[in-house]
N, C-alpha and C positions, 0 to 999 in steps of 0.2 A: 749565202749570206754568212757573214763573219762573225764570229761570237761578240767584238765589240757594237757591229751593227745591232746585230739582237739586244743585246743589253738595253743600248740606245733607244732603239723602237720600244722594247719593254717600259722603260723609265719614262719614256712619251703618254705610254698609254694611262702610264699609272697617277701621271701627271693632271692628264686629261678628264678624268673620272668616267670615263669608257667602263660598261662592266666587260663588253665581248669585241669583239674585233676580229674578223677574216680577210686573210690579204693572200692575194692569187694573180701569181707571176707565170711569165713560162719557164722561170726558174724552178720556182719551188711555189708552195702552197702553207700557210700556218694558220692557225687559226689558236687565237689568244682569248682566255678568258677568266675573270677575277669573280673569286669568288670568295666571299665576308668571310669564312673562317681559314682563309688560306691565303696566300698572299699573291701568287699568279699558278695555274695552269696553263702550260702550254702544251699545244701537239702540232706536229710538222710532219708532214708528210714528203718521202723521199725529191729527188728534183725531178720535174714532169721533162727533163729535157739537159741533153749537156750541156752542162755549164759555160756560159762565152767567154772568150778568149780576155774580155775584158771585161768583165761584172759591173753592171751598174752601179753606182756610187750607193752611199745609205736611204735606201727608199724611204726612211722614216726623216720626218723634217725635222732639225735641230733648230730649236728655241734659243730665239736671242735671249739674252738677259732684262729684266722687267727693268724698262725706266724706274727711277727713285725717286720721288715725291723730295723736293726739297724741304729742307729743315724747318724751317720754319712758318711752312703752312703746316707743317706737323706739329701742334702746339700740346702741351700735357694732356690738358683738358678734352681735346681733338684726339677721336682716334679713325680709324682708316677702316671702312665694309672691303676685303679683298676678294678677288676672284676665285672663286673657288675650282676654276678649269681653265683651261685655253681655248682660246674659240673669237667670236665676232662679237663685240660688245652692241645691244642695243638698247635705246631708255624707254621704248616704247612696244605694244604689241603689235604694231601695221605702221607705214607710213603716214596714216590720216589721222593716226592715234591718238589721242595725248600723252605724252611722259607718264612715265610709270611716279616719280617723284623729281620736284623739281628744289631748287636750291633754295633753304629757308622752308621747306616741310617739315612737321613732324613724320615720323615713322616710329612705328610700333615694331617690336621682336614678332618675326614671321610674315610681315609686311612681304609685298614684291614688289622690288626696285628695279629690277631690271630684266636682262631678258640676254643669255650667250646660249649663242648659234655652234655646238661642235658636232660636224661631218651628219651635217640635215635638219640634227636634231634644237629644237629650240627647247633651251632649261630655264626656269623662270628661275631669278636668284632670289632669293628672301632674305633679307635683312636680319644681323644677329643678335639684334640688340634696339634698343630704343635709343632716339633719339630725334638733333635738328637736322639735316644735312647742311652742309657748311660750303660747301664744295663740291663740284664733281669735278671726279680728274681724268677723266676718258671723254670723247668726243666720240656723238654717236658713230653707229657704222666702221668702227676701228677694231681691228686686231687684238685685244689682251689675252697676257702670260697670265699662268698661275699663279695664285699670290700678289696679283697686279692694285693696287689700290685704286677704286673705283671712283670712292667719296668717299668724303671729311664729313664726318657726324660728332657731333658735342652734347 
């Protein structure tokens, strides 16, 4: 693995709010893990095997860039709940569910709005703040980036 791959994978995971992460090639072996008064630990262990003639590309997935909520459903008064990871967006706990919050709710600061899915794990996202929801801007069962605008709360 390359030191800009490494990077890259590191920046992913830091992205993701992952605390730990093991990943096991027949290349090599790493095992990544953050820890709150440090910024990452790593350890890697030598390669389990020579290296092939042609190395697989960056095993870590690079992140498109988070679509942009256009201007002006972003209004002063409006401001935006963001993703706080990358992962599967969804608005409910099950499919028979009902929505976690639907458009035109109140929410309360520490409410749960939502629900992303990263590598198994389901995080319930909670709300930063109080307000109406105005909007949501993700479609259930979709992909979001970190930073991604969810909903429009006022």
């Amino acid at each position: 693995m390359k030191a800009k791959e490494l990077q890259e994978l590191l920046d992913f995971i830091a992205k993701s709010g992952l605390n730990k992460v093991n990943i096991e090639t027949e290349e090599f072996k790493i095992s990544v893990q953050r820890d709150p008064t440090t910024k990452h630990v790593i350890s890697a262990a030598a390669p389990m095997a020579a290296p092939a003639p042609a190395a697989a590309a960056a095993h870590a997935p690079v992140a498109a860039p988070a679509a942009a909520a256009p201007a002006a459903e972003a209004s002063v008064s409006n401001r935006a709940l963001k993703a706080p990871m990358i992962g599967t967006f969804y608005r409910s706990s099950g499919p028979d569910s009902p929505a976690f919050v639907q458009v035109g709710d109140m929410v309360e600061k520490g409410q749960v709005i939502c629900i992303i899915e990263a590598m198994k794990l389901f995080n319930e996202i909670e709300a930063e703040e109080s307000g109406r929801i105005v909007k949501a801007m993700v479609e259930n069962a979709t992909p979001v980036e970190y930073d991604q605008p969810l909903f429009l709360i006022e």
